[in-house]
Every structure is written in structure tokens, then in C-alpha cells.
C-alpha positions in Angstrom: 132.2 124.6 103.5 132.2 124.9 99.7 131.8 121.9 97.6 135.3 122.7 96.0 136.7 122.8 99.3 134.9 119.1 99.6 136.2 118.3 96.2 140.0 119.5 96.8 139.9 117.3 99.9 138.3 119.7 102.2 141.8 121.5 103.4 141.5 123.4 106.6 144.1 124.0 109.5 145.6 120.7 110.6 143.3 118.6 112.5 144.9 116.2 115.6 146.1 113.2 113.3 144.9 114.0 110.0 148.0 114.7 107.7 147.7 117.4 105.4 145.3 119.2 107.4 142.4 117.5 106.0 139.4 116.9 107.9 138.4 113.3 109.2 135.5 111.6 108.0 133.6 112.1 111.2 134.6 115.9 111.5 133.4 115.9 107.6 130.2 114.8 108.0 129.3 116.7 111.0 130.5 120.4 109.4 128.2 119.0 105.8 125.0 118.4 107.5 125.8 121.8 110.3 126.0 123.4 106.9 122.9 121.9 105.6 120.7 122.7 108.1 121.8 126.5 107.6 121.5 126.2 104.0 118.0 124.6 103.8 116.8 126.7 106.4 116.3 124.3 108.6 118.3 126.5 111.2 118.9 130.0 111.2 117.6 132.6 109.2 117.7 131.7 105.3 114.4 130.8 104.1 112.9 127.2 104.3 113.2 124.7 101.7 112.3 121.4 102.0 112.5 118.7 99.5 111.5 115.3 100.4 114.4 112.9 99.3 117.1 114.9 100.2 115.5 115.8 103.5 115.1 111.8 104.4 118.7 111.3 103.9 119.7 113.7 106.0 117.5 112.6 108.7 119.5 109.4 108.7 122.8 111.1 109.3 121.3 113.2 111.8 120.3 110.0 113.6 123.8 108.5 112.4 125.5 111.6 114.1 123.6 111.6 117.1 124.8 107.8 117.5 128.1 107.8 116.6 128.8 110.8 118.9 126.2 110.9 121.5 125.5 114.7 120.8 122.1 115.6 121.5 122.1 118.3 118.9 122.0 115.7 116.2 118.8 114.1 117.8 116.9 117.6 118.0 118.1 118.5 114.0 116.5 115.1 112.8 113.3 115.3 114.9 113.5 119.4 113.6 113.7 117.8 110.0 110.4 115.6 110.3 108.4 118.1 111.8 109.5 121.0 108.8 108.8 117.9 106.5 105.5 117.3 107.8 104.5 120.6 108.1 105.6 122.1 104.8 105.3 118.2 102.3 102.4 117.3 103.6 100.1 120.8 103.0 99.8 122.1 99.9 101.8 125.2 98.5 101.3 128.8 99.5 100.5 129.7 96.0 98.0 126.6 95.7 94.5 128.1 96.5 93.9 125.0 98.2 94.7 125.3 102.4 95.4 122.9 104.8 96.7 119.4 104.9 96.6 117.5 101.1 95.1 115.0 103.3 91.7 117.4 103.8 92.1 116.4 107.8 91.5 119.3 110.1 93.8 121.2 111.4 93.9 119.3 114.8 93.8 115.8 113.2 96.7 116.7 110.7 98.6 117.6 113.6 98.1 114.2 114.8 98.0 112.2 111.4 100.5 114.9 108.9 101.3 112.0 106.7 97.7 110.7 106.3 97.3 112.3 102.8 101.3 111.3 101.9 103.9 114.0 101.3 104.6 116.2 97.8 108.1 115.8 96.8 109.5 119.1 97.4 109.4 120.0 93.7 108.6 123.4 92.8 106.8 122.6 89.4 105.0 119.1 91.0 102.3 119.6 89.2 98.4 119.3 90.7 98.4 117.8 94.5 95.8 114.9 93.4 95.7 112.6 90.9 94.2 113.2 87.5 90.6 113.1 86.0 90.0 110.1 83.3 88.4 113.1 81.7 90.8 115.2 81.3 94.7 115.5 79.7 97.2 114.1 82.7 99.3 116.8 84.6 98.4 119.6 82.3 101.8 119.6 80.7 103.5 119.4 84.2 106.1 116.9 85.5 104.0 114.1 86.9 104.4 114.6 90.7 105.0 111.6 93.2 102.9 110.7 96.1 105.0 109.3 99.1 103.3 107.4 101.6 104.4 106.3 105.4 105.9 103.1 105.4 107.5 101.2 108.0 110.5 102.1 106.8 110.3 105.9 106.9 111.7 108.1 108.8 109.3 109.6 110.9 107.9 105.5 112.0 111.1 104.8 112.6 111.5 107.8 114.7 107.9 106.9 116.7 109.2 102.8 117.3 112.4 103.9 118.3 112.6 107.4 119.7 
């Protein structure tokens, strides 16, 4: 779905009780976030790219999906989601020369702990993974990056209490 086709009302062949052929809310959401997941890589074959608010949002309406209509799918894309999160937020970039987890845990514990170190925000052009020197000029010229931490609120605690 294009987002002019969201935009015009998101007209497809006439769905069982929706006049005008437009799609329900439900039937909506679920073809946005099936798109998502092939866009962002998060299925399929287009390359990975993860990006830390927009990925926590649609974790929720994965989890959303997978209540309101009991498909397991939903369940799998959200704990998919956290793990790519994890995994890709919470080590530093391929083009840092810096490798592992921003955390500086082994390999094992990071596996256990992936949030220990927080996550980077997805931004290409985050600027350094730690925090600035006293001593020197602050982010180099760089937009300042933000440092998310685990919170009783996120998705991946929330995930672990109630999954």
C-alpha cells in the first residue's frame, strides 16, 4: 500500500461491509504494519533498517494485532522486532571501528543483558556512541545522539513480565 492510496482513503476492491470499497480500520492496520515489516526489512529480503522510535511503536501494534485478532503471526513480528532492535541498536555500527555491544559486555553476556549499555537511536549521522570528553568540543559538529535506557515501560520488559 502507498501512502496516497492511505491518503485517498485506501480504495481497493469492496471489502464485506465497507462501502466504497474502502478498507476497515482493522484490515488497515494489519496490511500497514505487513507492509512495514517488508519495508524495514524486518521480513523478507530488503535490507535491515532499524530505527528506535519507530520500531517501539510498531511493536505495540504488533502486540495490539496479535490481541485484537488472536493471530500468532503478530506475536512472532513483535518478538522479531526486539530481537533486530537489540541486535542492531544496542552494538555499534558496522562502519564504527568499535565491535561488539556499546555496552563493552561479551558477546555471551550481551546476549543475555543487549540493553545493558542502552540503545542508539537508529540515526545514521548519531554522532560518537559515548558521551563527550570535558576536554574536548561536544559531538564534533554532529547531531547530539540520544541514549535510551530499559525502563519498565519498554517494550522488551513489557515483553519479559508479560510474554
Amino acid at each position: 500500500m502507498k501512502r496516497h492510496d492511505i491518503e485517498a482513503g485506501a480504495r481497493s476492491p469492496p471489502e464485506a461491509g465497507q462501502p466504497g470499497g474502502k478498507l476497515s480500520p482493522s484490515r488497515l492496520a494489519r496490511q500497514l504494519m505487513d507492509d512495514y515489516a517488508q519495508l524495514s526489512g524486518l521480513v523478507g529480503t530488503a535490507p535491515r533498517r532499524r530505527y528506535l522510535w519507530t520500531d517501539a511503536f510498531a511493536v505495540c501494534n504488533y502486540l495490539g494485532l496479535h490481541q485484537a485478532t488472536g493471530e500468532g503471526r503478530y506475536l512472532d513480528l513483535a518478538l522479531r522486532l526486539v530481537d533486530q532492535v537489540h541486535h542492531t541498536l544496542g552494538r555499534y555500527r558496522d562502519e564504527d571501528s568499535r565491535r561488539g555491544w556499546i555496552s563493552g559486555l561479551s558477546e555471551a553476556e550481551g546476549e543475555q543483558h543487549p540493553t545493558a549499555g542502552g540503545l542508539r537511536i537508529g540515526n545514521p549521522t548519531s554522532g560518537p556512541a559515548s558521551p563527550p570528553s570535558p576536554t574536548r568540543a561536544p559531538w564534533n559538529g554532529q547531531p547530539r545522539p540520544v541514549w535510551h535506557f530499559e525502563s519498565s515501560a519498554s517494550p522488551s520488559a513489557w515483553l519479559r513480565s508479560n510474554g
